[in-house]
Legacy VTK file of the C-alpha trace (Angstrom):
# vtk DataFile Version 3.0
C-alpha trace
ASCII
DATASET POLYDATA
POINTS 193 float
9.197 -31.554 -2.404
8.687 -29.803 -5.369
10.616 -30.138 -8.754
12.439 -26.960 -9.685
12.057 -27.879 -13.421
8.148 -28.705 -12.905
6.239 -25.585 -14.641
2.900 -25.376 -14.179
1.081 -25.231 -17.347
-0.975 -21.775 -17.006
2.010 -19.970 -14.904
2.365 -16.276 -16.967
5.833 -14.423 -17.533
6.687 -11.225 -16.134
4.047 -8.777 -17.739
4.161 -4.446 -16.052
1.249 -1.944 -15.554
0.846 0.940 -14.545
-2.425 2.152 -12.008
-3.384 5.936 -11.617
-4.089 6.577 -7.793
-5.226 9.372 -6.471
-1.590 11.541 -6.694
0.868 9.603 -8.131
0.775 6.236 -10.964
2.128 3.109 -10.040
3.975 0.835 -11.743
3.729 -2.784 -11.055
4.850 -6.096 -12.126
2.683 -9.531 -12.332
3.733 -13.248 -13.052
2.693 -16.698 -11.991
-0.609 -17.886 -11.421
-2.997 -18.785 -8.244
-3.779 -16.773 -5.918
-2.798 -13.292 -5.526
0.195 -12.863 -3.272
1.367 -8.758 -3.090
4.624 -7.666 -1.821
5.200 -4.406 -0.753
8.630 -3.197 -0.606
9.723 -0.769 2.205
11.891 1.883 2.449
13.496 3.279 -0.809
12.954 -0.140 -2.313
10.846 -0.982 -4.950
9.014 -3.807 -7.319
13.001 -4.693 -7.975
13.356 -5.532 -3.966
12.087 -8.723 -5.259
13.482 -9.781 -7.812
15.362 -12.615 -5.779
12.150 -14.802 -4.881
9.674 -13.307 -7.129
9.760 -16.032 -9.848
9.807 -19.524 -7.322
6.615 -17.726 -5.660
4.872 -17.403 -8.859
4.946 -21.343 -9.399
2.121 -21.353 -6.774
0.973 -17.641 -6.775
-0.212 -14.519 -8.381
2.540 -12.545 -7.350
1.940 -8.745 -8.016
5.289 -6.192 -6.817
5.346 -2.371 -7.537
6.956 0.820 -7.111
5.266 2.789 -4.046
4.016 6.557 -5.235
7.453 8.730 -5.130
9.649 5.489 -5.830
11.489 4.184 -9.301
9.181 4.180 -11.798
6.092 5.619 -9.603
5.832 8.884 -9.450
4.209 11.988 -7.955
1.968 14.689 -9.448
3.888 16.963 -6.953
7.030 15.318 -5.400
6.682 18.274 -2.404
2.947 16.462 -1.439
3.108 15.027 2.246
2.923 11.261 2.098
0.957 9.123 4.597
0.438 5.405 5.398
-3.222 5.503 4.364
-2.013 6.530 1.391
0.468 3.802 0.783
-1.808 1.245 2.073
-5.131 3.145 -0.293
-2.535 1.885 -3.131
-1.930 -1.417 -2.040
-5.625 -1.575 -1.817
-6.101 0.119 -5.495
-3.604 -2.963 -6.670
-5.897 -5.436 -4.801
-8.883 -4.575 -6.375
-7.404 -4.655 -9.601
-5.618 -7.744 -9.741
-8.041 -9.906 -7.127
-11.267 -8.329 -7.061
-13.235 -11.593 -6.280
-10.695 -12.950 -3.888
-8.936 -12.122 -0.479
-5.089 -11.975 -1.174
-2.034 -12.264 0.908
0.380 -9.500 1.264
3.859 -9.490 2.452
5.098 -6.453 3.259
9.116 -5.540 4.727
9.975 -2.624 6.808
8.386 0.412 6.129
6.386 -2.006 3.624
5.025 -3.634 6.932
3.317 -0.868 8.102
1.310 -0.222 4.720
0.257 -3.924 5.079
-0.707 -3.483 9.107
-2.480 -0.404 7.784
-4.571 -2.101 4.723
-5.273 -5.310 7.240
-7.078 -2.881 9.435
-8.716 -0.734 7.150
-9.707 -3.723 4.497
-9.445 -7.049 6.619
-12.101 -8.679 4.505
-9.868 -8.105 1.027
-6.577 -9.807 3.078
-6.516 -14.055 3.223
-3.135 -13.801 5.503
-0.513 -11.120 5.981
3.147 -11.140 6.816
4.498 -7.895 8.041
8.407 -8.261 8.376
10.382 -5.860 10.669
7.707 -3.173 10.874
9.074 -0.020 12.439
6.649 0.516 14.790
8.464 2.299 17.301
5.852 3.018 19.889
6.104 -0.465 21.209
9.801 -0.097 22.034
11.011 0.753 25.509
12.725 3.895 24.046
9.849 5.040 21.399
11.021 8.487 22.108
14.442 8.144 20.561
13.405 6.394 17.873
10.230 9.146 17.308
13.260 11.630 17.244
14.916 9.788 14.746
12.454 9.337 12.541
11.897 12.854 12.590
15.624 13.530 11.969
15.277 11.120 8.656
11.737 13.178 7.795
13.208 16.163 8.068
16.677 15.162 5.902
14.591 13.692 2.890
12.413 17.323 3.181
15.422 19.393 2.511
18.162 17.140 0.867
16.548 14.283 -0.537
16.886 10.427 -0.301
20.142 9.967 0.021
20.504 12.127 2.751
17.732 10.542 4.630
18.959 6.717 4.558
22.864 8.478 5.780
20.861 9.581 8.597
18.625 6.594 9.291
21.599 4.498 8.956
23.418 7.041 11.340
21.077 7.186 14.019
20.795 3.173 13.527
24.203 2.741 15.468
25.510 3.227 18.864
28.209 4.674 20.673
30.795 2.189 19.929
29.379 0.994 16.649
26.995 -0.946 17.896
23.069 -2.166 16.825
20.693 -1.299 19.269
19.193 -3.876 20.882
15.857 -2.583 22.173
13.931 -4.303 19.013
15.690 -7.645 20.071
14.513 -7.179 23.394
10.819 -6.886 22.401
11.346 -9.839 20.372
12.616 -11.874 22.951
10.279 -11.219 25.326
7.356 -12.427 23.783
LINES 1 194
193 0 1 2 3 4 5 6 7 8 9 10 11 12 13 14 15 16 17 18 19 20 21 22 23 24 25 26 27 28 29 30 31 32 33 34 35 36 37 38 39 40 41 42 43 44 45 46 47 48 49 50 51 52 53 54 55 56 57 58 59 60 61 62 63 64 65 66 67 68 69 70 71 72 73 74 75 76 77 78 79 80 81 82 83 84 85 86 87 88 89 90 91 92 93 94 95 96 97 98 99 100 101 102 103 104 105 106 107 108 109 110 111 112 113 114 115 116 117 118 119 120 121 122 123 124 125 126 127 128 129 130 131 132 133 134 135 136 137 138 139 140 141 142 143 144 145 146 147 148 149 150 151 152 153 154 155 156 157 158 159 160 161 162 163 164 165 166 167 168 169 170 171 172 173 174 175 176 177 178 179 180 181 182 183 184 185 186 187 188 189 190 191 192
């Protein structure tokens, strides 16, 4: 077991960037040392999601966190621009190439976060050492992908005309059940493999 006062000697403090990508700059966050562990925030979340484990990573790890294009402190050349996974995931690459060039990395990526990670492991397995991909909305592996394609569309179409806000109300609307309850489809999946 590890000490929790035990510093290693070339571990670096927080230290922020920022990366021009192709329609939007990012800002990210380093600290530790190693090798280069990326986390990619999903949903409205940001290098801030975190915060919480950040530092007892970086004991062992390069660990790099940013602000996708359109979040916080990352933002768009024109806020109205479509966004797509391969662009998420083009950034995530962008980051990886700039903070790891001679190295594979790992990459942990949450929710929406997930997906960009799924995406950049199939588009640039050689530049990924191990990915975790945590609750990855990937509906079309769910019993009831249709209801969950037309509430994704429901949350697309709220963030179009009202904005953020609007758009997590109505994920987290169409998120319960008659009754208040979770579905369970996801569980389901889980279960059964």
């Amino acid at each position: 077991m590890r000490s929790q006062s035990a510093i290693p000697p070339l571990m670096t403090g927080l230290t922020t960037g920022r990366l021009r990508v192709d329609g939007a700059t990012l800002h990210y966050e380093v600290r530790g040392s190693g090798p280069l562990l990326l986390l990619i925030p999903g949903g409205a979340g940001d290098a801030a999601s975190y915060d919480g484990i950040a530092d007892d990573l970086a004991v062992d790890h390069t660990v790099a966190s940013y602000d996708p294009r359109g979040m916080s402190r990352s933002p768009l050349d024109d806020p109205q621009a479509p966004q797509r996974v391969a662009q998420h995931a083009g950034d995530a690459f962008r980051l990886l190439e700039l903070l790891s060039p001679d190295a594979p990395a790992r990459v942990v990526g949450c929710s929406s976060g997930a997906i960009v990670a799924l995406h950049l492991l199939t588009t640039h397995p050689e530049r990924i050492e191990r990915a975790v991909v945590h609750e990855p909305p990937v509906v079309e592996v769910l019993p009831d992908a249709a209801e969950h394609r037309a509430l994704l569309a429901r949350v697309q179409g709220a963030f179009r005309r009202e904005g953020l806000m609007p758009a997590v109300a109505e994920f987290a609307a169409g998120l319960r059940r008659p009754g208040g309850r979770a579905p369970g489809s996801a569980l389901v999946i889980y279960i059964n493999y």
